[in-house]
C-alpha positions as CSV (number, residue, x, y, z in Angstrom):
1,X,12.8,13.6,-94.6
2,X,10.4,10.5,-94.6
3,X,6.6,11.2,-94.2
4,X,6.5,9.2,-91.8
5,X,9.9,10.7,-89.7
6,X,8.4,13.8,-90.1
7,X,5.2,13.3,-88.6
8,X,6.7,11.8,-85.4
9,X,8.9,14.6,-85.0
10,X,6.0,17.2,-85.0
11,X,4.5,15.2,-82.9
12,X,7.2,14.7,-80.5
13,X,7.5,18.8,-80.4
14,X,4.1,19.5,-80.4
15,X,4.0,17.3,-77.0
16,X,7.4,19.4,-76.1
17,X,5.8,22.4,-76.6
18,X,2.4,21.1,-74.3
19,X,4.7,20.1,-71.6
20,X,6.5,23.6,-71.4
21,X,3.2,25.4,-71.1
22,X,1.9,23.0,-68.6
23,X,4.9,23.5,-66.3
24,X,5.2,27.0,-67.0
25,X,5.6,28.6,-63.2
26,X,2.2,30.2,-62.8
27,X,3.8,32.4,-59.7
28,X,6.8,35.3,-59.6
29,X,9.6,34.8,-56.7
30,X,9.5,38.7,-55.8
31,X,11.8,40.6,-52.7
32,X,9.8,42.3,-49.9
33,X,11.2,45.6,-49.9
34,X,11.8,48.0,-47.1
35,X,8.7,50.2,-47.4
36,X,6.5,47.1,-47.8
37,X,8.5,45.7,-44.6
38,X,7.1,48.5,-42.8
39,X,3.7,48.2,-44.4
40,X,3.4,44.8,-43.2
41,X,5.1,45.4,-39.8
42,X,2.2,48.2,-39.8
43,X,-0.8,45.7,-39.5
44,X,1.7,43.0,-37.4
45,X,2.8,41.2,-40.1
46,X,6.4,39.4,-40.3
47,X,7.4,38.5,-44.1
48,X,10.3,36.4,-42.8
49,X,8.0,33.7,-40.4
50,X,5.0,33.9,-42.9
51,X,6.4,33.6,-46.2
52,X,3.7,30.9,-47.6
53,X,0.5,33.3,-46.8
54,X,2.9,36.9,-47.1
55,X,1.0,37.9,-50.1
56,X,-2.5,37.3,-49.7
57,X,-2.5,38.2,-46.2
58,X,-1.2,41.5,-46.3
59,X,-3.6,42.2,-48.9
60,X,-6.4,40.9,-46.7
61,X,-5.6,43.4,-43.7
62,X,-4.9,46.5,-45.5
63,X,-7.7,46.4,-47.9
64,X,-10.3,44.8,-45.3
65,X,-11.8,48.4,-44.5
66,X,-14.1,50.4,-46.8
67,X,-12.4,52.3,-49.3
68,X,-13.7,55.2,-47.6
69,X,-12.0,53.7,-44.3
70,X,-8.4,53.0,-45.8
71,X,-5.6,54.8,-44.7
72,X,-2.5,55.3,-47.3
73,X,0.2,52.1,-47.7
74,X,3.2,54.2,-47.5
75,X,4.8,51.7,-50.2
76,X,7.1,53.1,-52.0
77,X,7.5,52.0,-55.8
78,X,11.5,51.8,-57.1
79,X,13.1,49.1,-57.9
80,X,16.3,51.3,-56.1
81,X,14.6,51.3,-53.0
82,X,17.7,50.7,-50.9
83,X,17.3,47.2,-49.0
84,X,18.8,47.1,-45.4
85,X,21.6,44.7,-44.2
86,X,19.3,41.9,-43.5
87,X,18.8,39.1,-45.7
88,X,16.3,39.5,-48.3
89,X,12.9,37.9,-48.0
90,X,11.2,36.0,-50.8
91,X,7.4,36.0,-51.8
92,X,5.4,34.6,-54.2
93,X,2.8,36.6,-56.2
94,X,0.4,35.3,-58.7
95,X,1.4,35.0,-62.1
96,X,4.3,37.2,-63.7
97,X,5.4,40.9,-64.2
98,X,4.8,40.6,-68.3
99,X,0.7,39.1,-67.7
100,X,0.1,42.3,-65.0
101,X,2.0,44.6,-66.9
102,X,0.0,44.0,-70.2
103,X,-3.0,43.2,-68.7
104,X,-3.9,45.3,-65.7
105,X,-1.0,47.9,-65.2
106,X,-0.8,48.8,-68.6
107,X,2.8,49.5,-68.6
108,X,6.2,47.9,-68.3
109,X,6.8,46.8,-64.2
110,X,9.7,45.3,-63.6
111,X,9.6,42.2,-61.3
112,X,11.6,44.0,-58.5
113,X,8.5,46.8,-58.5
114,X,5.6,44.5,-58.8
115,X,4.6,43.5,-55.1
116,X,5.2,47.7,-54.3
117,X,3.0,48.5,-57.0
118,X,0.9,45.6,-56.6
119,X,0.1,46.6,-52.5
120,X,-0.2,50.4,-54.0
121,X,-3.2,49.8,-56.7
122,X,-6.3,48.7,-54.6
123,X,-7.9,46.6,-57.6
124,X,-4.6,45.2,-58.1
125,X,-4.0,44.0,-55.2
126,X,-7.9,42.3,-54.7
127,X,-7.7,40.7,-58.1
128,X,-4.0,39.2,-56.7
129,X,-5.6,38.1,-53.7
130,X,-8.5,36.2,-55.5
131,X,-5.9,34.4,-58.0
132,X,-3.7,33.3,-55.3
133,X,-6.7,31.6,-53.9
134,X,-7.0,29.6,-57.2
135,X,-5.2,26.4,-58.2
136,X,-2.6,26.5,-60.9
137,X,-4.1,24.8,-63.5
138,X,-7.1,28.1,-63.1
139,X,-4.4,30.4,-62.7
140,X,-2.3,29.2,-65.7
141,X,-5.9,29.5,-67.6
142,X,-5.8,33.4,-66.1
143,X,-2.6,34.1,-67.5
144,X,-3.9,32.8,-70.9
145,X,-6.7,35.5,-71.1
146,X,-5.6,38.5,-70.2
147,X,-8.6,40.0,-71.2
148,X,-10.5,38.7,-68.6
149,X,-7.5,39.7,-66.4
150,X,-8.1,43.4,-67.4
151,X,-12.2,43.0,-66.8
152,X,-11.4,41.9,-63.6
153,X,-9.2,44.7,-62.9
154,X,-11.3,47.5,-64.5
155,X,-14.9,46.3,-62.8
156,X,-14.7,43.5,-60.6
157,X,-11.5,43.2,-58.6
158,X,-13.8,42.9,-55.2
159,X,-15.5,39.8,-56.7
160,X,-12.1,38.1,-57.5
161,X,-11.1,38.4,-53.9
162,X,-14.2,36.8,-52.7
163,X,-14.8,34.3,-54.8
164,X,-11.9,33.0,-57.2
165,X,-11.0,30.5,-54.8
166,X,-14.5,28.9,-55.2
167,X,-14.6,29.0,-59.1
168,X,-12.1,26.8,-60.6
169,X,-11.3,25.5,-64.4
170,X,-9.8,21.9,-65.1
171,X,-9.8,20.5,-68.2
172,X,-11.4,23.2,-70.0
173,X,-14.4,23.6,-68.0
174,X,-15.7,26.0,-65.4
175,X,-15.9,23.5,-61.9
176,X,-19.2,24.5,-59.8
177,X,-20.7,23.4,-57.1
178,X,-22.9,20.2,-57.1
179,X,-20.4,18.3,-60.0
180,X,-22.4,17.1,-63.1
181,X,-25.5,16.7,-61.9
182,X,-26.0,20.3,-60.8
183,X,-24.8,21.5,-64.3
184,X,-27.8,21.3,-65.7
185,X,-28.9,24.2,-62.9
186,X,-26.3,26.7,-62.8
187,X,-26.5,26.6,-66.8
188,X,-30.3,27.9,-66.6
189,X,-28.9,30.8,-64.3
190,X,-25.7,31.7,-65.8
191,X,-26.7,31.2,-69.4
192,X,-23.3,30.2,-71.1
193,X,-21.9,26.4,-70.9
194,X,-19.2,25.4,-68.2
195,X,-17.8,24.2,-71.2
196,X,-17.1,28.2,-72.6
197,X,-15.2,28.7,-69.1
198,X,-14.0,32.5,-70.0
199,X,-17.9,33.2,-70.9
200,X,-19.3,31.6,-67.8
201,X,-16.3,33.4,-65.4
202,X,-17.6,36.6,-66.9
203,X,-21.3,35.9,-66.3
204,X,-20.1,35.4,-62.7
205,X,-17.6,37.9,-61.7
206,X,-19.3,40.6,-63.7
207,X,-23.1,40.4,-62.7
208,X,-24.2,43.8,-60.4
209,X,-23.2,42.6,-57.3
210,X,-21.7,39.0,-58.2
211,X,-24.6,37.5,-56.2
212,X,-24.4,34.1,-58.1
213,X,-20.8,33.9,-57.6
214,X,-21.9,34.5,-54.1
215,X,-23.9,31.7,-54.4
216,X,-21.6,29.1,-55.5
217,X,-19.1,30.1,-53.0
218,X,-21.6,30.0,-50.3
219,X,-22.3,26.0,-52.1
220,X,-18.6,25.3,-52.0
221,X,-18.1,25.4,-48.6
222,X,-20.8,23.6,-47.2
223,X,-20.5,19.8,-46.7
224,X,-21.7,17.6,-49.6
225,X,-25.4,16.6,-48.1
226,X,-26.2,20.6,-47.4
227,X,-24.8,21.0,-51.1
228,X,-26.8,18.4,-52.1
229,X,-30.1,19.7,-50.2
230,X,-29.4,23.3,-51.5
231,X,-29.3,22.3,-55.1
232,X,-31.9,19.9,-54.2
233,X,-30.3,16.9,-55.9
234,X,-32.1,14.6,-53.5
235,X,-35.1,15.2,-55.4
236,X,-36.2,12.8,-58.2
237,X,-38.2,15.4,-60.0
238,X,-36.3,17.3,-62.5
239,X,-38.2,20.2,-63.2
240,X,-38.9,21.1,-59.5
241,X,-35.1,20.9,-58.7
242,X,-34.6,23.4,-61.4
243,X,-37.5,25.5,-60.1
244,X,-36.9,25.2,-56.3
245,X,-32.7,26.3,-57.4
246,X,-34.1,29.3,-59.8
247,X,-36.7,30.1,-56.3
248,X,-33.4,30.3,-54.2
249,X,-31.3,32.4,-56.9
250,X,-33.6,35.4,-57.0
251,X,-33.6,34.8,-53.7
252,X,-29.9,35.4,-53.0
253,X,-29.7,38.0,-55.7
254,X,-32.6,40.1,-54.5
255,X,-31.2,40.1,-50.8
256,X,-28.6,42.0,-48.4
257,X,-28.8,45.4,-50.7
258,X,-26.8,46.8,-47.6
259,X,-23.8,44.7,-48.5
260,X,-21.5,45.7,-51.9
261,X,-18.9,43.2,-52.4
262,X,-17.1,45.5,-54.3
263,X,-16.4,48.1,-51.1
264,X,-16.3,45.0,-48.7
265,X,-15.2,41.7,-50.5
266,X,-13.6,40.0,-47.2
267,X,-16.9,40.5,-45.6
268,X,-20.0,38.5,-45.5
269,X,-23.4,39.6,-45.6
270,X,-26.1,39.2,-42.5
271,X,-28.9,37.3,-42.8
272,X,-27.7,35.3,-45.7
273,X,-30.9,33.0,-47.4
274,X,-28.1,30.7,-48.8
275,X,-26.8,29.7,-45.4
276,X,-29.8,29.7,-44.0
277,X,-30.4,26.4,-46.3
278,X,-27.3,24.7,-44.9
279,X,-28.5,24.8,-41.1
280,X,-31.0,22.3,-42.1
281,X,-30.4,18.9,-41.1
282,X,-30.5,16.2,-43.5
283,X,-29.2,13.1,-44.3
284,X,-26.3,11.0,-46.7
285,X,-27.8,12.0,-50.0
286,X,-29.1,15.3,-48.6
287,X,-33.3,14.7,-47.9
288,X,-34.3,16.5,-45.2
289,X,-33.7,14.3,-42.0
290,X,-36.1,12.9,-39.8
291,X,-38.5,13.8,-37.9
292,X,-39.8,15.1,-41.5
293,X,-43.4,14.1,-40.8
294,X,-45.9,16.8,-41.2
295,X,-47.5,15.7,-38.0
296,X,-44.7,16.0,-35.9
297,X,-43.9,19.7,-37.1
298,X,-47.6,21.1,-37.1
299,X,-47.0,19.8,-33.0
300,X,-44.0,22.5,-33.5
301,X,-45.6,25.2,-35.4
302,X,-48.4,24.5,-33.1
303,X,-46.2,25.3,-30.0
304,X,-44.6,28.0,-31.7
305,X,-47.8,30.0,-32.5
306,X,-48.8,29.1,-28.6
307,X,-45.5,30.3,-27.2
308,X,-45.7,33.6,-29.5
309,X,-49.3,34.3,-27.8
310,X,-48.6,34.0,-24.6
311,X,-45.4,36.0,-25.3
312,X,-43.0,33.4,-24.4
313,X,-40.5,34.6,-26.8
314,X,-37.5,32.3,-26.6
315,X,-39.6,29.8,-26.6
316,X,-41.5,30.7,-29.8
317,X,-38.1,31.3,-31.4
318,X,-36.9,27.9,-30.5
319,X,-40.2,26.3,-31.9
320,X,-40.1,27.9,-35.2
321,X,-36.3,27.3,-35.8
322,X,-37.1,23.6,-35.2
323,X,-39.7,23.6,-38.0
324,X,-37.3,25.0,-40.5
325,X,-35.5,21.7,-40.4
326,X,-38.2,20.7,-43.2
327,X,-38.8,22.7,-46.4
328,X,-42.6,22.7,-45.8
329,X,-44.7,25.6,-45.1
330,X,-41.4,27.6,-44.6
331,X,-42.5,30.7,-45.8
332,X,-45.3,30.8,-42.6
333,X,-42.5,29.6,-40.4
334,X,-40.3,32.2,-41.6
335,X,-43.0,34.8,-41.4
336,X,-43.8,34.3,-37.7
337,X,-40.0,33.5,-36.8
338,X,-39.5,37.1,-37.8
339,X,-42.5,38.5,-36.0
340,X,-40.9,37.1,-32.7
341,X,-37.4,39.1,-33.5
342,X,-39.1,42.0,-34.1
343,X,-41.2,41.9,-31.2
344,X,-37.9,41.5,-29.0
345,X,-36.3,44.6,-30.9
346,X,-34.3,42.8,-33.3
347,X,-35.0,43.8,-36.3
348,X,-32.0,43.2,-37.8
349,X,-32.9,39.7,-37.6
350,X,-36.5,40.0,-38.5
351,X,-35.7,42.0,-41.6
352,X,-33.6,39.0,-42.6
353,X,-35.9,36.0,-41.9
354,X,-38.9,38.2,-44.2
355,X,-36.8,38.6,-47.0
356,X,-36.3,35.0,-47.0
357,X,-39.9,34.2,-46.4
358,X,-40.6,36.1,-49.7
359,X,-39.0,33.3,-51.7
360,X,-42.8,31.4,-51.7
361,X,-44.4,34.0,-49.8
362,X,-44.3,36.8,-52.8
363,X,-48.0,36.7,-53.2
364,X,-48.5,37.7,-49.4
365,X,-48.9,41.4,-49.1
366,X,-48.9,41.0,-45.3
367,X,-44.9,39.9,-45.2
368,X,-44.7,42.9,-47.6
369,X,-46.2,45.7,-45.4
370,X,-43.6,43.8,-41.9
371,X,-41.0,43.7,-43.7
372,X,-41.1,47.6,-44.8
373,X,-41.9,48.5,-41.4
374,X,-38.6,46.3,-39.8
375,X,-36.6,48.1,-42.2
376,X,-37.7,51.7,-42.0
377,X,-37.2,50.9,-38.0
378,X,-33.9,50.4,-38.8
379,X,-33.6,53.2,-41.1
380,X,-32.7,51.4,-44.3
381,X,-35.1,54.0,-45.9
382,X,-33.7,52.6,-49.4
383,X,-34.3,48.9,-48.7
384,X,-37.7,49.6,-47.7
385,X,-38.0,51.9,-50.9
386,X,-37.5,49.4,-53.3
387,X,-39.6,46.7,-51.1
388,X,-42.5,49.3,-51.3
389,X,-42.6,49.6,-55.2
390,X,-42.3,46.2,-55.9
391,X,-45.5,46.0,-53.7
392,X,-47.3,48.8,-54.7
393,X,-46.7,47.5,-58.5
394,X,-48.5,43.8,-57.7
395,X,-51.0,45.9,-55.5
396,X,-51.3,49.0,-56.2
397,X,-54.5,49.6,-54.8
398,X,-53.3,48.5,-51.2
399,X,-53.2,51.5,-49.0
400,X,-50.9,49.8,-46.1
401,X,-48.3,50.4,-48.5
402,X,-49.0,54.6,-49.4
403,X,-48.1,56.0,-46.2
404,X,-44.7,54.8,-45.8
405,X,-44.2,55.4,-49.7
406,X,-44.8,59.0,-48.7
407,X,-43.0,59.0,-45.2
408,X,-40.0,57.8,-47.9
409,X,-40.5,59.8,-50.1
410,X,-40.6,63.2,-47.9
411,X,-37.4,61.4,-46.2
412,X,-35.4,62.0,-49.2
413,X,-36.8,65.7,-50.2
414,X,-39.1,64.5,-52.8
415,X,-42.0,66.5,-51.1
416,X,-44.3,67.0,-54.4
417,X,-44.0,62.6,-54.4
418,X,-45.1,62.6,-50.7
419,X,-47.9,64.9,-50.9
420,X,-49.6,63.3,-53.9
421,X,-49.2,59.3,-52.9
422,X,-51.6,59.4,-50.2
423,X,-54.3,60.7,-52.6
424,X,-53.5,58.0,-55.1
């Protein structure tokens, strides 16, 4: 054969072969059995009307609770299970029986078994419901590394059902929030190129807690100026974009210890600092919208404080929300917006607005010493725990914080710790 001929033929099956793994079906047609018929008549769902959403919605309601909260599925897996004499329904699941078999079940499951034992297997069925959130071109790049798939399985199947649907690949690349211009920031947090999209999907779904995937979710729902504000692409200078986005990522990774995305990954936390930034007005290019004078809100942190004294709470409250609309001399905002919750018994409010205030505000031992008393209120003994040491290591001569070290300490048995802090 000519050089030439031959050279055009490889290249003609070469683009054959391209084509056949670019349509490749990234879902599997499967049959709703009986005992999966029951499971979804069970939490009021009807396979036959809701076909499309089937899958990942029957997933949603009967892994929504706790693991601790879950009650059995009843689904039986055989491929013999007998069908009744009604027509069979059809659903799609994500990828097919080979890429779960080899990569999560670790054994041979026939197509006809794999929604039963799909609905069976908790961490099968999360990591199922966080791929059918995905596109196909990110779910054909799923069933192309199946060890990722297994990862998923084995340690984060909670973070794939939260956040898959926000963290995409095309063209080789991890997709995040903020396009190109915000690359440059979510490399200094995740340390791997959006270029090495397996890497950067591990660094994500596999961090204690997923709390950047968290945050890039949170990013990808919000409208392109709060995007914009949150990343803080509106800003000319470089260096304090990327130091006012690494501020708000310890921010969002240090917070809501109460919430484990892993026991509750349809849930959302309270109090969350990342949404907090998208309730702030701003305009096309995301700047923080007029009136952004400083004049105009020290006349609101001025009625605020006035309000607060004369115990006018609701109208403190108001005053102090209005002056978050500008990223100026937040943390004092934030500070005092708490102290009004707390002072009308809502401390699960002003527990959340002094976390947030500690972004700037971690050289304040004051917001330190409220925010462990809010939370040992509320009995989260452990939260206020690790506020406490984190305190009591950049102050450690501070006595506010050696009382309720040792009030903590006696609270979970350790009475040789409690009777030897408040000598220290």
């Amino acid at each position: 054969m000519p050089r030439t001929l031959w050279k055009c033929s490889t290249i003609v099956a070469a683009f054959q072969l391209h084509l056949a793994a670019a349509t490749r079906p990234v879902t599997t047609t499967v049959t709703v059995t009986p005992s999966v018929r029951v499971l979804a008549e069970r939490v009021g769902l009807d396979p036959a009307r809701e076909r499309a959403r089937f899958t990942a919605e029957i997933i949603r309601r009967v892994y929504s609770p706790p693991p601790a909260r879950q009650q059995p599925t009843g689904v039986v897996v055989d491929a013999h299970e007998m069908l009744d004499g009604d027509e069979p329904v059809r659903v799609d699941v994500p990828l097919s029986a080979d890429v779960w078999s080899q990569a999560m079940f670790r054994r041979q499951v026939p197509g006809d078994e794999l929604l039963a034992t799909m609905l069976a297997d908790r961490r099968a069925a999360l990591v199922a419901y966080g791929l059918l959130g995905t596109d196909d071109e990110s779910l054909a790049f799923y069933g192309e590394h199946r060890a990722l798939l297994t990862d998923l399985y084995d340690h984060a199947p909670g973070a794939c059902a939260a956040y898959a649907s926000s963290l995409r690949v095309h063209g080789g690349r991890l997709v995040l929030p903020g396009g190109e211009e915000a690359v440059p920031l979510w490399q200094t947090v995740l340390h791997v190129p959006v270029t090495e999209p397996e890497a950067a999907l591990r660094a994500l779904f596999l961090e204690p807690e997923a709390r950047t995937a968290h945050l890039a979710d949170v990013l990808t729902s919000a409208s392109p100026e709060s995007r914009a504000f949150a990343l803080g692409l509106w800003m000319d200078d470089a260096s304090l974009r990327a130091h006012r986005f690494q501020a708000l990522h310890l921010a969002v990774r240090s917070a809501f210890h109460e919430w484990h995305v892993e026991e509750r990954p349809f849930a959302r936390p309270l109090n969350d600092r990342a949404l907090l930034l998208l309730r702030v007005r701003v305009d096309a290019i995301g700047a923080p919208a007029p009136p952004a004078e400083r004049t105009y809100w020290q006349q609101v942190w001025d009625a605020g404080l006035a309000a607060l004294q004369a115990g006018d709470y609701p109208k403190a409250e108001a005053s102090f929300k209005s002056a978050l609309a500008t990223d100026a001399e937040n943390t004092s905002v934030l500070a005092y917006l708490a102290g009004v919750f707390a002072a009308v018994g809502r401390d699960d409010h002003s527990t959340g607005a002094w976390q947030t205030s500690l972004v700037d505000g971690s050289d304040l031992p004051q917001i330190y010493a409220w925010l462990t008393d809010a939370l040992m209120r509320e009995h989260r003994y452990a939260e206020a725990r690790g506020t406490l040491e984190e305190a009591m290591a950049k102050w450690p001569g501070d006595l506010r914080f050696v009382r309720p070290m040792a009030l903590i300490a006696a609270t979970f048995g350790e009475g040789p710790q409690a009777v030897r802090l408040p000598r220290t």
